[in-house]
C-alpha positions in Angstrom: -8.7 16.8 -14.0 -8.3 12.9 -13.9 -5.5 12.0 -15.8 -6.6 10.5 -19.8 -6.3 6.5 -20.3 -6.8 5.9 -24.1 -7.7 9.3 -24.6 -10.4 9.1 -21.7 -10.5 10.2 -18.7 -9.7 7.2 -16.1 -10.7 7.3 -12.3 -8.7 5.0 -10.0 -11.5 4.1 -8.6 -13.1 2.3 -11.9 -13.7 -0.8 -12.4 -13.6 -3.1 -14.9 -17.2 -4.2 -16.8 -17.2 -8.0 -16.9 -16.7 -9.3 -20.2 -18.7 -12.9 -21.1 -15.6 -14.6 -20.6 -15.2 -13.5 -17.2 -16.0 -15.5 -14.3 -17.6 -14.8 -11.1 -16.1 -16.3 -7.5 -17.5 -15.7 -4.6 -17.1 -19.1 -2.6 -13.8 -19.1 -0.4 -12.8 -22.1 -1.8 -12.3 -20.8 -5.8 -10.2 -17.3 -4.1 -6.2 -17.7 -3.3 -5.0 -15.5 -1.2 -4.2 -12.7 -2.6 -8.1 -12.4 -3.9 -9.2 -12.8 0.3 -7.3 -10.3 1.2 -8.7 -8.2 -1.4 -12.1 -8.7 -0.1 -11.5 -8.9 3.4 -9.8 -5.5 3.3 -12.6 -3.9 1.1 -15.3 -4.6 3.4 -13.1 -3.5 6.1 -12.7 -0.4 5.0 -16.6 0.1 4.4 -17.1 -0.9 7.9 -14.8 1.9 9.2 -16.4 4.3 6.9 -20.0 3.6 9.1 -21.3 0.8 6.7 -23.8 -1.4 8.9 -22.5 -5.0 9.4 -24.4 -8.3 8.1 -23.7 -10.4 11.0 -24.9 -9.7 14.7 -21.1 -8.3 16.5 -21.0 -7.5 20.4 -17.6 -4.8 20.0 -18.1 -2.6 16.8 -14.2 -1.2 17.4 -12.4 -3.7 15.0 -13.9 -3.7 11.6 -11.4 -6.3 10.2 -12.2 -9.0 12.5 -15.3 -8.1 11.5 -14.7 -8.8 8.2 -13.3 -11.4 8.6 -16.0 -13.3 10.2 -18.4 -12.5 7.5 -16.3 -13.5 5.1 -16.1 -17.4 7.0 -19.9 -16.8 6.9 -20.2 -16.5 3.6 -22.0 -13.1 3.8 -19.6 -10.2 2.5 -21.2 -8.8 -0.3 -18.4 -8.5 -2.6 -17.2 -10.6 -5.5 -14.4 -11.8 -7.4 -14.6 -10.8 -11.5 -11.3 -12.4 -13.6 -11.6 -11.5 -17.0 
């Protein structure tokens, strides 16, 4: 049983429901650094879990370099919510 957050059940991997004052980033330039890496280690991790990449790659082994490039492409399809 997942364990209760304000008397409900809570999953870890929940996530927050944007509010109308939250904002939306997804251009590199409005992220620090700590938001990047967020991103760039999500999509990572759906690449080695056999997610198909969105930008034409020659060695498939390194799925954070990967990321990485579609991230400078502008192409990961993740966002940034800060409520």
């Amino acid at each position: 049983m997942p364990p209760l957050r304000g008397g409900k059940p809570f999953s870890f991997y929940s996530f927050p429901i944007a509010t109308s004052r939250a904002r939306c980033f997804h251009m590199a330039e409005d992220l620090n650094r700590f938001e990047k890496a967020r991103l760039i280690g999500a999509r990572a991790l759906q690449l080695a879990m056999g997610a198909p990449p969105l930008i034409e790659v020659l060695d498939k082994t390194n799925p954070v370099r990967i990321s990485f490039e579609e991230f400078d492409r502008g192409v990961i399809p993740l966002a940034v919510i800060r409520g």
